[in-house]
Steps between C-alpha positions, in 0.01 A plus 500: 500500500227645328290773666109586418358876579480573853148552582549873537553476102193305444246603762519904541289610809166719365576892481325765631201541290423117496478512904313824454235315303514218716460680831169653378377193317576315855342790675160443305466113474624476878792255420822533720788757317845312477761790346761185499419370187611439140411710196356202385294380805368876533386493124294121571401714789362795349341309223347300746359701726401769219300188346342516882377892500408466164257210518405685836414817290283277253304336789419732796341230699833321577 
């Protein structure tokens, strides 16, 4: 029987500074934290919700 990576291998949970990031990005846009999270997910996250305060900073009427 052939066995795949267990999903520890393939989805590692976001570190320290990525939740760091995320707590204060969360903080300003208002969306709920989640620390449970893969590295991944937290990096869509950040990206996402950096795209958010950015486009924010460029337009102070929203």
């Amino acid at each position: 029987m052939t066995t795949g990576p267990t999903m520890l291998e393939d989805h590692h949970m976001m570190n320290g500074e990525q939740a760091a990031i995320l707590q204060e990005l969360c903080s300003a846009t208002g969306h709920p934290f989640e620390d449970q999270m893969t590295a991944d997910s937290a990096d869509a996250l950040i990206a996402e919700l950096s795209a958010l305060t950015a486009d924010r900073d460029a337009d102070p009427t929203t």
